[in-house]
PQR file of N, CA, C, O and H, with PARSE charges and radii, in Angstrom:
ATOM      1  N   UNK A   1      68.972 130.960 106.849 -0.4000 1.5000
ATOM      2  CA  UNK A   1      69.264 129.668 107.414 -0.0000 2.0000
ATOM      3  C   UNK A   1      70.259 129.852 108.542  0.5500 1.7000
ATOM      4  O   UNK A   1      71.349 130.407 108.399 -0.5500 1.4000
ATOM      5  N   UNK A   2      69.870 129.422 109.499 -0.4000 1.5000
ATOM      6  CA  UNK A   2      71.058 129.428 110.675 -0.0000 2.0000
ATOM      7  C   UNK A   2      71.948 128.209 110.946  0.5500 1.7000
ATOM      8  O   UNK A   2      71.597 127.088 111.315 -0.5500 1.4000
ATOM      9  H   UNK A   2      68.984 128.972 109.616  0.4000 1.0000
ATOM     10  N   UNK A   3      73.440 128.772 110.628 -0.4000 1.5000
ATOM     11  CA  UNK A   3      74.210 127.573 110.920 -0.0000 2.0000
ATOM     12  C   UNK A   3      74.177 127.177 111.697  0.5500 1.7000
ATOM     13  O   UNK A   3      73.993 127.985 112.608 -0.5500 1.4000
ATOM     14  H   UNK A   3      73.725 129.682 110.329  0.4000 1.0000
ATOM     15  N   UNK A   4      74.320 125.467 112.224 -0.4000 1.5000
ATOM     16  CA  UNK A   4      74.434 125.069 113.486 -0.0000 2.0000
ATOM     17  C   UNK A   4      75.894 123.791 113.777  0.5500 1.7000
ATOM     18  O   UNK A   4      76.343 123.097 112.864 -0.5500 1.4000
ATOM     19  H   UNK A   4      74.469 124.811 111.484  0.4000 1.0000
ATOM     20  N   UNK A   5      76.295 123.755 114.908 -0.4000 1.5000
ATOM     21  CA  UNK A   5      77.733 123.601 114.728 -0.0000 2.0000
ATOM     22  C   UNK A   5      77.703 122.090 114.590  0.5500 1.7000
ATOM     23  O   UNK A   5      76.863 121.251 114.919 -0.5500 1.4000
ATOM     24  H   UNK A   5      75.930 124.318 115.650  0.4000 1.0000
ATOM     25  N   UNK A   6      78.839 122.014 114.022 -0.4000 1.5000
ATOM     26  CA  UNK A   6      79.042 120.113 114.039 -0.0000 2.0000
ATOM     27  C   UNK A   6      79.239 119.444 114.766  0.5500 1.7000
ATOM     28  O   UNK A   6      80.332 119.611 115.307 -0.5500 1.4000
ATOM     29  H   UNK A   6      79.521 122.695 113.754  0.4000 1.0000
ATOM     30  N   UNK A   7      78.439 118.343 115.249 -0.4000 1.5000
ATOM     31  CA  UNK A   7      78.821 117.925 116.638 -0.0000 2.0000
ATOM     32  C   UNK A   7      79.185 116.288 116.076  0.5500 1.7000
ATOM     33  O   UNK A   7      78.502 115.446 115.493 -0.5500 1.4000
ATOM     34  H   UNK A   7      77.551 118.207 114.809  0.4000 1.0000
ATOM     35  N   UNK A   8      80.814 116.316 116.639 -0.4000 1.5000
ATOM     36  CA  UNK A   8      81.180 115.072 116.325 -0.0000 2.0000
ATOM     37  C   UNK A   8      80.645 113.920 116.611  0.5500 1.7000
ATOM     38  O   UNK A   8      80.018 113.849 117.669 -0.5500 1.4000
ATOM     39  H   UNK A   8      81.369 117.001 117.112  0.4000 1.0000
ATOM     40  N   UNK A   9      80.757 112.660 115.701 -0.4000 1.5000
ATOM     41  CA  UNK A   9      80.030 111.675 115.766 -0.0000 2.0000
ATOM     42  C   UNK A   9      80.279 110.747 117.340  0.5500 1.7000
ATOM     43  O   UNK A   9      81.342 110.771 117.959 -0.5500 1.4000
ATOM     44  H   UNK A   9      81.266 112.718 114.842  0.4000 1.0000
ATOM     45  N   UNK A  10      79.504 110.258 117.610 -0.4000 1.5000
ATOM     46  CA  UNK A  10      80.040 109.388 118.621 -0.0000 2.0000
ATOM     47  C   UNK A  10      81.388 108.504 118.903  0.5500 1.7000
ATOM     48  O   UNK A  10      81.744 107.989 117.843 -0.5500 1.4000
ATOM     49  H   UNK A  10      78.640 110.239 117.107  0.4000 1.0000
ATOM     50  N   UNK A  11      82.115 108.216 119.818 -0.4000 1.5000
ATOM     51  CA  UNK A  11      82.731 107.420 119.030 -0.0000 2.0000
ATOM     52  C   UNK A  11      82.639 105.811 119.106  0.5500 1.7000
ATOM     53  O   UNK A  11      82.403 105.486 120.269 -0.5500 1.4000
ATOM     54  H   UNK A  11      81.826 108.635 120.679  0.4000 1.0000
ATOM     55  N   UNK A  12      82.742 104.759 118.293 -0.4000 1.5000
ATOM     56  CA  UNK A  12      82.417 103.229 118.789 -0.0000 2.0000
ATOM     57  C   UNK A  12      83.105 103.084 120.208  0.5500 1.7000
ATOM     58  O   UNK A  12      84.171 103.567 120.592 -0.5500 1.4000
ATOM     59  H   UNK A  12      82.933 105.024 117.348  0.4000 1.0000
ATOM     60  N   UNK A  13      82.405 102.468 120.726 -0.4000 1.5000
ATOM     61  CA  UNK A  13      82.461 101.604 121.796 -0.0000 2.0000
ATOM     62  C   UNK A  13      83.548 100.433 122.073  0.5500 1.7000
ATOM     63  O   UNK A  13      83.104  99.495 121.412 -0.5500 1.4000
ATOM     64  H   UNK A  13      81.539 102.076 120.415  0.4000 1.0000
ATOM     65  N   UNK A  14      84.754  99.990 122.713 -0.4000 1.5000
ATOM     66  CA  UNK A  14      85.219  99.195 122.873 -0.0000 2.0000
ATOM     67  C   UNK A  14      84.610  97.887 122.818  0.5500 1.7000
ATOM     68  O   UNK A  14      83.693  97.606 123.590 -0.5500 1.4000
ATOM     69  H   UNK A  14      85.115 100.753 123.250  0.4000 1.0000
ATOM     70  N   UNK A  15      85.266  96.651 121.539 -0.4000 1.5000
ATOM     71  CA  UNK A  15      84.333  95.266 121.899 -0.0000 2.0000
ATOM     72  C   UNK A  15      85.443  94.780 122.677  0.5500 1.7000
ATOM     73  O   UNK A  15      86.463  95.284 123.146 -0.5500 1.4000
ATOM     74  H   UNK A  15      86.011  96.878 120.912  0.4000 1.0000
ATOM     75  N   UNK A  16      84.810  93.403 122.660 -0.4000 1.5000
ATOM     76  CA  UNK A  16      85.350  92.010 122.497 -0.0000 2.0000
ATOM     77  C   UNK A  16      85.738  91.449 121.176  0.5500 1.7000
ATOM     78  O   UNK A  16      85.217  91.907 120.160 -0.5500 1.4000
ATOM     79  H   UNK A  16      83.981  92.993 122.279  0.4000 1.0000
ATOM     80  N   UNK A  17      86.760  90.331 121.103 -0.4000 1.5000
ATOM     81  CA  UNK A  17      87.036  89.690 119.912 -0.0000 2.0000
ATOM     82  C   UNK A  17      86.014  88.425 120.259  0.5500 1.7000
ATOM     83  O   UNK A  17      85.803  87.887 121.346 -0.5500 1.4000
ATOM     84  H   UNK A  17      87.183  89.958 121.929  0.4000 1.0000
ATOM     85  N   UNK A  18      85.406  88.118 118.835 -0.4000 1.5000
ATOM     86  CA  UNK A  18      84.527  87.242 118.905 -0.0000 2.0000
ATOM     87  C   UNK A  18      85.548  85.894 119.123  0.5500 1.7000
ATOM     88  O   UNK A  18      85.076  84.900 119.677 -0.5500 1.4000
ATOM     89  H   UNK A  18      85.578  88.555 117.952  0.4000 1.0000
ATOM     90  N   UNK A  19      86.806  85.900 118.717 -0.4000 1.5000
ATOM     91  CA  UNK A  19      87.163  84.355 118.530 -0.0000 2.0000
ATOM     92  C   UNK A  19      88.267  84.114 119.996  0.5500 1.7000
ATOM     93  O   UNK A  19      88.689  82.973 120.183 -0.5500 1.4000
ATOM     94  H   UNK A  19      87.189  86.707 118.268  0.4000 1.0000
ATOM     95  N   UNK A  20      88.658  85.188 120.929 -0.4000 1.5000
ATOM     96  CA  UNK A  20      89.244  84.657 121.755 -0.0000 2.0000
ATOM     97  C   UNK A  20      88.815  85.544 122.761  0.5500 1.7000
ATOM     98  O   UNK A  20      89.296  85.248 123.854 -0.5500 1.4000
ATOM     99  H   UNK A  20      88.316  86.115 120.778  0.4000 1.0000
ATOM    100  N   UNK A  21      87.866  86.810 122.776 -0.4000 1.5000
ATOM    101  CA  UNK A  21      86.981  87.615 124.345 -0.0000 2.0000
ATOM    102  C   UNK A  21      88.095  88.268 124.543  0.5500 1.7000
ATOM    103  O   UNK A  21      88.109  88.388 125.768 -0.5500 1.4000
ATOM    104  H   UNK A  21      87.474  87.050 121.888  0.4000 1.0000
ATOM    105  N   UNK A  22      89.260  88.885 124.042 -0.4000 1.5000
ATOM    106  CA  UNK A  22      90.107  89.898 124.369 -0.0000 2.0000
ATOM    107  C   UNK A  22      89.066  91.450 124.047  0.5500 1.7000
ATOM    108  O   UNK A  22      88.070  91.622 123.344 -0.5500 1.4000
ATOM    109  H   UNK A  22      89.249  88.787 123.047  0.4000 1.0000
ATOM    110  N   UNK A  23      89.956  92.485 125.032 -0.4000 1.5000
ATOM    111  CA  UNK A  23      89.293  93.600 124.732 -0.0000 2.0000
ATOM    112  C   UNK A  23      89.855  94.409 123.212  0.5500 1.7000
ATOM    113  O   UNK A  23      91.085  94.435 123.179 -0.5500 1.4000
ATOM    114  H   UNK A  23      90.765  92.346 125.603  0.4000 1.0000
ATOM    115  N   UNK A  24      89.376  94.874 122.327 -0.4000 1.5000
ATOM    116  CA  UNK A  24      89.319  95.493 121.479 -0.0000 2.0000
ATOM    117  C   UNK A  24      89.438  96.895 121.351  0.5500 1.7000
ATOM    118  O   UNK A  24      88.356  97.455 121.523 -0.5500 1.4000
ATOM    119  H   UNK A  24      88.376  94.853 122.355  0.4000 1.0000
ATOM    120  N   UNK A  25      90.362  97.638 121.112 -0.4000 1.5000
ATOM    121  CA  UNK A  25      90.105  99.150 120.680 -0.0000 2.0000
ATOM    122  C   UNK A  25      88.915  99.804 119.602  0.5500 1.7000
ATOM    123  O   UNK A  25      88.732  99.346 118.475 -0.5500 1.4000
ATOM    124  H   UNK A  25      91.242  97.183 120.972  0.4000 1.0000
ATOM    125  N   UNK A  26      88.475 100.472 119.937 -0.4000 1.5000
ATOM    126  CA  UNK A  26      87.823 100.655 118.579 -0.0000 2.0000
ATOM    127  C   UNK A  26      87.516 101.163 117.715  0.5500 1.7000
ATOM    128  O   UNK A  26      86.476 101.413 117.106 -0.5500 1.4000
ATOM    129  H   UNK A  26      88.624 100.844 120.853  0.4000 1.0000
ATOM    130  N   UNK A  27      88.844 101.387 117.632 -0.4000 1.5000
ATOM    131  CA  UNK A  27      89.640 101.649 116.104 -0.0000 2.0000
ATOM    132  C   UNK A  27      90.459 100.513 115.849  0.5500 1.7000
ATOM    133  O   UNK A  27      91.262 100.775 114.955 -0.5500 1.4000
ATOM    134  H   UNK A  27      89.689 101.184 118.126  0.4000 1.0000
ATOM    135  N   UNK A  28      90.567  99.386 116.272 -0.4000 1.5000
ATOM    136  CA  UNK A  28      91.433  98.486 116.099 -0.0000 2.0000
ATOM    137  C   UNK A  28      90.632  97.764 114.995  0.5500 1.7000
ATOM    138  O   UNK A  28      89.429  97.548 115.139 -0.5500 1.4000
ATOM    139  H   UNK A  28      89.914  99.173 116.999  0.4000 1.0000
ATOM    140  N   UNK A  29      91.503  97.291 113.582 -0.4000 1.5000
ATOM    141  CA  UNK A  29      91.033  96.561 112.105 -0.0000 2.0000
ATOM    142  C   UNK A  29      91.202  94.856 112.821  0.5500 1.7000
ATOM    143  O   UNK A  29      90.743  93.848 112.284 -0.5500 1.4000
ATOM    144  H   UNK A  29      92.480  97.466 113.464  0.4000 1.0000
ATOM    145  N   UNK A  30      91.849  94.880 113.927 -0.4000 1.5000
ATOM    146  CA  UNK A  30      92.837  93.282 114.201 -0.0000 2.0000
ATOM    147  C   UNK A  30      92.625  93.165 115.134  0.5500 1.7000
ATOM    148  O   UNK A  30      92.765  94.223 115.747 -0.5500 1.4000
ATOM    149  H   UNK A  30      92.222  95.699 114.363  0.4000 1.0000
ATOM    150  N   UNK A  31      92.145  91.941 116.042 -0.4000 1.5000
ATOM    151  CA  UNK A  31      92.382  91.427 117.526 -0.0000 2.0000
ATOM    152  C   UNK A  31      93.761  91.989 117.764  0.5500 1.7000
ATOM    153  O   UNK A  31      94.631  91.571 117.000 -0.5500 1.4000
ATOM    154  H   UNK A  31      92.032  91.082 115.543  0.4000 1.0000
ATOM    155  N   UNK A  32      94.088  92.788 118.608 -0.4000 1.5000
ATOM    156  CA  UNK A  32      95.775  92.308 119.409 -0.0000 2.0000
ATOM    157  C   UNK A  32      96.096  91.623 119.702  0.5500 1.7000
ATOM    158  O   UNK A  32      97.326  91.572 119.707 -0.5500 1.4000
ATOM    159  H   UNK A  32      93.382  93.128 119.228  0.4000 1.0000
ATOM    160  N   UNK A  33      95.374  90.516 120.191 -0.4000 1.5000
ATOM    161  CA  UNK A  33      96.176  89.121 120.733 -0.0000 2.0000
ATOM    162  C   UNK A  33      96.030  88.469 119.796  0.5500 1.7000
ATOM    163  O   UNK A  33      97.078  87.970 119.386 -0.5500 1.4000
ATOM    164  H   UNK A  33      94.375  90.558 120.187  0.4000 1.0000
ATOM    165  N   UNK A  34      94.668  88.110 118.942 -0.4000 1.5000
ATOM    166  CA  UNK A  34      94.981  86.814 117.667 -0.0000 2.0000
ATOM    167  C   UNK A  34      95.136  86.662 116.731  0.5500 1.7000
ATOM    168  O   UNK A  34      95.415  85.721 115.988 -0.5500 1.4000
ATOM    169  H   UNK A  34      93.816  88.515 119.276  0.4000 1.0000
ATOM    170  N   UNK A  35      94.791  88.551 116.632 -0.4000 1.5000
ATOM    171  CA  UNK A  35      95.132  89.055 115.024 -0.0000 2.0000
ATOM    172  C   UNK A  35      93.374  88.527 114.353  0.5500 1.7000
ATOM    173  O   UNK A  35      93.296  88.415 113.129 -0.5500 1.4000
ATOM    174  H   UNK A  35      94.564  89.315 117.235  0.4000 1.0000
ATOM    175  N   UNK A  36      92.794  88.397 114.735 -0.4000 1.5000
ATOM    176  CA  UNK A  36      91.225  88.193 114.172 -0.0000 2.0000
ATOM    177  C   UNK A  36      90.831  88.931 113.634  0.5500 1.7000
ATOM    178  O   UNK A  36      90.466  89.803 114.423 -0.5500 1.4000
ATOM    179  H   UNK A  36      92.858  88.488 115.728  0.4000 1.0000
ATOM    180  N   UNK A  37      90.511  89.364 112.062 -0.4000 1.5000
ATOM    181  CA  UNK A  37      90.164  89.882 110.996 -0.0000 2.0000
ATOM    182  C   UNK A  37      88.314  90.788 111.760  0.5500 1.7000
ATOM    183  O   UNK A  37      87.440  89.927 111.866 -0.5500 1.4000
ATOM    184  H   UNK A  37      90.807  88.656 111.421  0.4000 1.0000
ATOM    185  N   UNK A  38      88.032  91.635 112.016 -0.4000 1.5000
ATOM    186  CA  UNK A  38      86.834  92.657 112.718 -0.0000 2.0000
ATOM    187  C   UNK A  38      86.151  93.424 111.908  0.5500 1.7000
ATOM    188  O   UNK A  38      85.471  94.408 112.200 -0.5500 1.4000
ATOM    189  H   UNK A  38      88.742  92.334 111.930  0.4000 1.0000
ATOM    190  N   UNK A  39      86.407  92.803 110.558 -0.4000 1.5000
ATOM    191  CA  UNK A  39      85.230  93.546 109.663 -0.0000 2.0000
ATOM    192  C   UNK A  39      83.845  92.466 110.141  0.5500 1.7000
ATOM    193  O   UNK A  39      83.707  91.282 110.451 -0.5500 1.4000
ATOM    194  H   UNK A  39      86.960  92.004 110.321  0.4000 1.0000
ATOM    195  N   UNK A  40      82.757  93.980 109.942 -0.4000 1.5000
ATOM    196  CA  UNK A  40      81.669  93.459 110.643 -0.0000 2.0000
ATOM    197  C   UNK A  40      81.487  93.334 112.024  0.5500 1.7000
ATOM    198  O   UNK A  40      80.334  93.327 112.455 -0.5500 1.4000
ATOM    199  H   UNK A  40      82.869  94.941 109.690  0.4000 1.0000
ATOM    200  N   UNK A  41      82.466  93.230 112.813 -0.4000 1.5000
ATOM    201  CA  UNK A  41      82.105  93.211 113.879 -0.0000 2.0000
ATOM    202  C   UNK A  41      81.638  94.597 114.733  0.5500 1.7000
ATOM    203  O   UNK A  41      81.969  95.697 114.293 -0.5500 1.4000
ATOM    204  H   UNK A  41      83.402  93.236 112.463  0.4000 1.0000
ATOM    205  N   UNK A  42      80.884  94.485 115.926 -0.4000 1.5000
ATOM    206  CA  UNK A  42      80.138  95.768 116.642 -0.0000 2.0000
ATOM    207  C   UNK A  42      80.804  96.797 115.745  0.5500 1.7000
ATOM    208  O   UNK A  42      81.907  97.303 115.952 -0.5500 1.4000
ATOM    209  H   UNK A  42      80.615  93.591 116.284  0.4000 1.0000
ATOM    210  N   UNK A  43      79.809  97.099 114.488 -0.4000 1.5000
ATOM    211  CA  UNK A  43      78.963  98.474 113.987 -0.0000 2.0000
ATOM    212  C   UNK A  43      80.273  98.887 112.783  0.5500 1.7000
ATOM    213  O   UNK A  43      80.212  99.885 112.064 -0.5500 1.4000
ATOM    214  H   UNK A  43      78.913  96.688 114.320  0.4000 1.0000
ATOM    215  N   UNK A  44      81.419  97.885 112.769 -0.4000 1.5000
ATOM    216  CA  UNK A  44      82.397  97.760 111.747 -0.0000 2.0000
ATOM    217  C   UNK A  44      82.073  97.793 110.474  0.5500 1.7000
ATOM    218  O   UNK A  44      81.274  96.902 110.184 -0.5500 1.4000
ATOM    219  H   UNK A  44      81.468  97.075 113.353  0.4000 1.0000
ATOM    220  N   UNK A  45      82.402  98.517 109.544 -0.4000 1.5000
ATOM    221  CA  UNK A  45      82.186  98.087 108.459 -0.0000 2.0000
ATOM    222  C   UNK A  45      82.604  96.486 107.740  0.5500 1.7000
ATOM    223  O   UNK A  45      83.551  95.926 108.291 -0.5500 1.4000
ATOM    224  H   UNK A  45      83.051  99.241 109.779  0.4000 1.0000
ATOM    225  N   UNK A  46      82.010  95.815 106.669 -0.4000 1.5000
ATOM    226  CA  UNK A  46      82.245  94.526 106.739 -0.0000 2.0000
ATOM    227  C   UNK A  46      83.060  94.347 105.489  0.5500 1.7000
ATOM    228  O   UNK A  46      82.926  95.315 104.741 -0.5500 1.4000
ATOM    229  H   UNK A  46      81.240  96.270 106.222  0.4000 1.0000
ATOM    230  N   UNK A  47      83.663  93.648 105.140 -0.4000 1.5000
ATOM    231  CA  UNK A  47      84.839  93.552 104.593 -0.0000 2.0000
ATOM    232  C   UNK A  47      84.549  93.639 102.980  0.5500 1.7000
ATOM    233  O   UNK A  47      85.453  93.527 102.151 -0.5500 1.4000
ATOM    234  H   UNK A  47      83.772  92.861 105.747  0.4000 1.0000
ATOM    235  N   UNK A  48      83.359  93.823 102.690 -0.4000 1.5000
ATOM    236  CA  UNK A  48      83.010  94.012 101.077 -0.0000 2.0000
ATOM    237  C   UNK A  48      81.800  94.706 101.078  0.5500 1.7000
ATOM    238  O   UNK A  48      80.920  94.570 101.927 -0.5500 1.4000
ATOM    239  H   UNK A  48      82.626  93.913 103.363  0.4000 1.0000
ATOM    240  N   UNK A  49      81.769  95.474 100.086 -0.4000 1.5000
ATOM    241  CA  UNK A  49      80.165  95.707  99.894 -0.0000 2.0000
ATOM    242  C   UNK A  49      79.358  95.494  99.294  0.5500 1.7000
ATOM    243  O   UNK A  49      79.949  94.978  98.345 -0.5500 1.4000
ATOM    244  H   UNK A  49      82.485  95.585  99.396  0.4000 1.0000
ATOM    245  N   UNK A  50      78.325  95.470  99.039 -0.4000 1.5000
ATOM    246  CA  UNK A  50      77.117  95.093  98.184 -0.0000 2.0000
ATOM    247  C   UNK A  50      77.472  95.266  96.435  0.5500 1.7000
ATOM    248  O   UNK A  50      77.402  94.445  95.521 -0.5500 1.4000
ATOM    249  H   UNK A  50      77.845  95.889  99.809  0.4000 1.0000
ATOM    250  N   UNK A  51      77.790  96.415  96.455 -0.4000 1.5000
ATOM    251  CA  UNK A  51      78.151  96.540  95.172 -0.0000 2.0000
ATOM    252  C   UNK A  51      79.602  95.762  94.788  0.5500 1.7000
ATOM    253  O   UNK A  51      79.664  95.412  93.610 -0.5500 1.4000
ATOM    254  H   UNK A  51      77.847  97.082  97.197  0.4000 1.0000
ATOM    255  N   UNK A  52      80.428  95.539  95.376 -0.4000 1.5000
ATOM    256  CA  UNK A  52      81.441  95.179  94.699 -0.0000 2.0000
ATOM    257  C   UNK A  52      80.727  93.819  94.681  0.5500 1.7000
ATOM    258  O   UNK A  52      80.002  93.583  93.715 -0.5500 1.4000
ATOM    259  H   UNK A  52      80.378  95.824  96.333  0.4000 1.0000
ATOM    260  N   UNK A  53      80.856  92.912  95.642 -0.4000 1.5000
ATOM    261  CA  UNK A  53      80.153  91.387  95.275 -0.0000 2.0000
ATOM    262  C   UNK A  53      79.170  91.061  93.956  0.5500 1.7000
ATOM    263  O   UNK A  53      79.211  90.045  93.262 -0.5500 1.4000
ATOM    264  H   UNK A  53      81.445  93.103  96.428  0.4000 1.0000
ATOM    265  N   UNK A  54      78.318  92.154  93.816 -0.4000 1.5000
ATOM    266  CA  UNK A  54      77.493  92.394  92.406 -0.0000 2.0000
ATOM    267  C   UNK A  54      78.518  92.395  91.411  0.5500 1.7000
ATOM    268  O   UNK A  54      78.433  91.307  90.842 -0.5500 1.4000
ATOM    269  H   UNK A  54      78.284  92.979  94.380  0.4000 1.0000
ATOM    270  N   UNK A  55      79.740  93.288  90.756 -0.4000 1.5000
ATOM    271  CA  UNK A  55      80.873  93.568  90.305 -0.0000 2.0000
ATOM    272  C   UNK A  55      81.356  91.987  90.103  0.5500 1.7000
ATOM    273  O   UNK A  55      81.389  91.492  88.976 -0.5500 1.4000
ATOM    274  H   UNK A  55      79.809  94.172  91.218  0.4000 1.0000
ATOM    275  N   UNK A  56      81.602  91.493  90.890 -0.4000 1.5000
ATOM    276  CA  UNK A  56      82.379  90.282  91.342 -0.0000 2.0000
ATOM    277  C   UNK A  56      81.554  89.247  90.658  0.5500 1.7000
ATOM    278  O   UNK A  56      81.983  88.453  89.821 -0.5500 1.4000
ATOM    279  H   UNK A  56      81.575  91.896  91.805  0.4000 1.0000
ATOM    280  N   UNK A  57      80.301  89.331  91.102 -0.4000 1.5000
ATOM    281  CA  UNK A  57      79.331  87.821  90.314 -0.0000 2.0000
ATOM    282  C   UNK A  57      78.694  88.325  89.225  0.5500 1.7000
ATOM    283  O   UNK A  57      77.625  87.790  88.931 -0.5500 1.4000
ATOM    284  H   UNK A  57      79.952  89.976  91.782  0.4000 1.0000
ATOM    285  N   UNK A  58      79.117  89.294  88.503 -0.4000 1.5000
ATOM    286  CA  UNK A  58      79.101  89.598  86.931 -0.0000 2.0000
ATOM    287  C   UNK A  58      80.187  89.543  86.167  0.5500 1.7000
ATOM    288  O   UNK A  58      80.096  89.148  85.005 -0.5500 1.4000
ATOM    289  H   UNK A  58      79.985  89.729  88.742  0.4000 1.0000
ATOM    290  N   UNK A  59      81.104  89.843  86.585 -0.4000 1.5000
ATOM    291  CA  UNK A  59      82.819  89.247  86.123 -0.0000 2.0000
ATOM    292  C   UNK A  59      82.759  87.894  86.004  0.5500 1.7000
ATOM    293  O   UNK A  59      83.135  87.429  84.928 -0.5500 1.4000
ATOM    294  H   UNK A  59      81.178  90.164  87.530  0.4000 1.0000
ATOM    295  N   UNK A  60      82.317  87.030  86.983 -0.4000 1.5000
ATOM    296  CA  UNK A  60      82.355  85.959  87.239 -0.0000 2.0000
ATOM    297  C   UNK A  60      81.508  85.194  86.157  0.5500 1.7000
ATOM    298  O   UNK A  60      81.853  84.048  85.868 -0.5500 1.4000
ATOM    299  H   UNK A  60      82.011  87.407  87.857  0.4000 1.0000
ATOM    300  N   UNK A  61      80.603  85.670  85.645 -0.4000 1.5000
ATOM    301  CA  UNK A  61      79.671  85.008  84.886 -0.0000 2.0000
ATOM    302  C   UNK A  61      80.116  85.732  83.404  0.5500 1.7000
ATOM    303  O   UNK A  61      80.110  84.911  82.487 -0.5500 1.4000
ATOM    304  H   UNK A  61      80.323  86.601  85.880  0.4000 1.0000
ATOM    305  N   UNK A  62      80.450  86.930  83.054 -0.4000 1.5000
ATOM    306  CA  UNK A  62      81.073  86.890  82.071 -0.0000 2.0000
ATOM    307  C   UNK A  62      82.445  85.968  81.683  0.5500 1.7000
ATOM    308  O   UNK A  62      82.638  85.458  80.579 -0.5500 1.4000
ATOM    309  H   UNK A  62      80.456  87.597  83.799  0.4000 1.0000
ATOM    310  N   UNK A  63      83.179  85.894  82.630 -0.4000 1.5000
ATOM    311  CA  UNK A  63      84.206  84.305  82.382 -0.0000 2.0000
ATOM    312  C   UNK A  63      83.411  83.898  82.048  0.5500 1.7000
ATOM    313  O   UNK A  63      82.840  84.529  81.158 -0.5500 1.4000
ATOM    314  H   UNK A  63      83.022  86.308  83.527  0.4000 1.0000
ATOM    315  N   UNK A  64      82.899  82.808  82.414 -0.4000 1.5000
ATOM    316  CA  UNK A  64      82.155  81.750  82.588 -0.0000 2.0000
ATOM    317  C   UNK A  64      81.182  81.301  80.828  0.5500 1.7000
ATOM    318  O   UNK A  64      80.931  80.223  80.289 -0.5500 1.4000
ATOM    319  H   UNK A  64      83.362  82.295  83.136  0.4000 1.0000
ATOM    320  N   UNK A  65      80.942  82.503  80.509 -0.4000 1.5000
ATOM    321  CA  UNK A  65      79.946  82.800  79.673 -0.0000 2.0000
ATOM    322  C   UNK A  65      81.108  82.491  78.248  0.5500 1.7000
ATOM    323  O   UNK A  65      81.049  81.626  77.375 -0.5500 1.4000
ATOM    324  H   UNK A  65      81.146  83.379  80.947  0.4000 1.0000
ATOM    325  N   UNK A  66      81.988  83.451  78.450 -0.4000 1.5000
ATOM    326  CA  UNK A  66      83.149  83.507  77.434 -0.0000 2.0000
ATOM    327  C   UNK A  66      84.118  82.009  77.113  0.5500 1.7000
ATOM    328  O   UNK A  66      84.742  81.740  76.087 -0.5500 1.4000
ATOM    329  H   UNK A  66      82.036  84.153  79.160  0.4000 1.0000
ATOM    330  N   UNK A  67      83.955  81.065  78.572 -0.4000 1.5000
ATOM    331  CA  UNK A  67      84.505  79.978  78.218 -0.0000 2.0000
ATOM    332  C   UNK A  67      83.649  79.108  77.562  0.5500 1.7000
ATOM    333  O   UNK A  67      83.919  78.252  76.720 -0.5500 1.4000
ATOM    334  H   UNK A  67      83.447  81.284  79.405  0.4000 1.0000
ATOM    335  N   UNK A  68      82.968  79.310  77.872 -0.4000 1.5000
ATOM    336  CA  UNK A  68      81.563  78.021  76.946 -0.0000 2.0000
ATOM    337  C   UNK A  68      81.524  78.473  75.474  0.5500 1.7000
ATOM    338  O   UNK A  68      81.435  77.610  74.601 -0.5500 1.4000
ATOM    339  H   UNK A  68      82.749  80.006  78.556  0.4000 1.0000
ATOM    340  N   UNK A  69      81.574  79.521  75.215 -0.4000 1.5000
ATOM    341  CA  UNK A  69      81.700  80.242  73.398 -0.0000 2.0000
ATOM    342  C   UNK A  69      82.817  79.444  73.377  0.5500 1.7000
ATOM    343  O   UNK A  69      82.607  78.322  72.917 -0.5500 1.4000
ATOM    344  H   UNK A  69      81.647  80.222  75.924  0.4000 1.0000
ATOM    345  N   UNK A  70      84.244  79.739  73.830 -0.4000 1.5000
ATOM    346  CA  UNK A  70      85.717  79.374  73.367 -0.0000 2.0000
ATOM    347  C   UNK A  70      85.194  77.871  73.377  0.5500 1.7000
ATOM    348  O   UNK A  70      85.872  77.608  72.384 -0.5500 1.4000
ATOM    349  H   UNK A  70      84.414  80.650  74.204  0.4000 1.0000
ATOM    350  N   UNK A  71      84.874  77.254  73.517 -0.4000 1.5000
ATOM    351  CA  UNK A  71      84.938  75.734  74.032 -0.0000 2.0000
ATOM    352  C   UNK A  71      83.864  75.032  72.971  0.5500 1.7000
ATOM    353  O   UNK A  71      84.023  73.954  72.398 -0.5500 1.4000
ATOM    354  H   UNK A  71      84.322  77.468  74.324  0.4000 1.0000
ATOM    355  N   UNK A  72      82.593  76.040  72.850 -0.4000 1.5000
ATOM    356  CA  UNK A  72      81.910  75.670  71.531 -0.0000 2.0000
ATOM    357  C   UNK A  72      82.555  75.768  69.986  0.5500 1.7000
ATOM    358  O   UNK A  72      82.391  74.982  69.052 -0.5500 1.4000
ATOM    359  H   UNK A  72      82.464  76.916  73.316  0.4000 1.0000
ATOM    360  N   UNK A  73      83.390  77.072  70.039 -0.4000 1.5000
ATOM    361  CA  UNK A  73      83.972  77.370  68.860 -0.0000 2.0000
ATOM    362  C   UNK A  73      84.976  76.620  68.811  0.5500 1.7000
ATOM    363  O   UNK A  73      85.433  76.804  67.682 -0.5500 1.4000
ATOM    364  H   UNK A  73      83.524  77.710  70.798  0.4000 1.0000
ATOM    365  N   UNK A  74      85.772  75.692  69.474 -0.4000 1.5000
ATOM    366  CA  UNK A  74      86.552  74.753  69.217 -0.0000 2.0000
ATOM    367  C   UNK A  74      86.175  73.198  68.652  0.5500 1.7000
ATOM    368  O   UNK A  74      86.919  72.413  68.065 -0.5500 1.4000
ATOM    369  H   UNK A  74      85.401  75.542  70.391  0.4000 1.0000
ATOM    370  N   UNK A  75      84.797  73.041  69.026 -0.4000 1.5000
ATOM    371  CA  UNK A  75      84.359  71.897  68.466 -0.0000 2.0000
ATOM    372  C   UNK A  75      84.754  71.807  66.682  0.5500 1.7000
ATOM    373  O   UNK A  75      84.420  70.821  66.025 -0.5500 1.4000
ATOM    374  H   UNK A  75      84.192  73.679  69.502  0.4000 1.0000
TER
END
């Protein structure tokens, strides 16, 4: 097998902030000027993932599930 060398990834592209059109670093998590939260934005990762939200609306329904028992067993 012949090694072949690593060629670093690209790097993102400078945006815009969607909520006030300032320029963006991009590596920047925050607008600089408005402080605007850039998950998701141009090619960002987005602020949750698939799996945790799954995590999240099974927690959620085990509450949910556990209060209706407590609430029956009190009758």
């Amino acid at each position: 097998m012949s090694a072949q060398p690593d060629t670093p990834a690209p790097a993102p592209e400078p945006a815009t902030c969607p909520l006030c059109g300032a320029a963006v670093p991009a590596d920047a998590v925050r607008c600089p000027s408005c402080g605007y939260h850039l998950a998701g934005v141009a090619g960002r990762p987005g602020p949750f993932s698939r799996q945790a939200l799954w995590w999240s609306a099974g927690a959620l329904l085990v509450v949910y599930l556990l209060t209706l028992v407590v609430v029956a067993l009190a009758r």
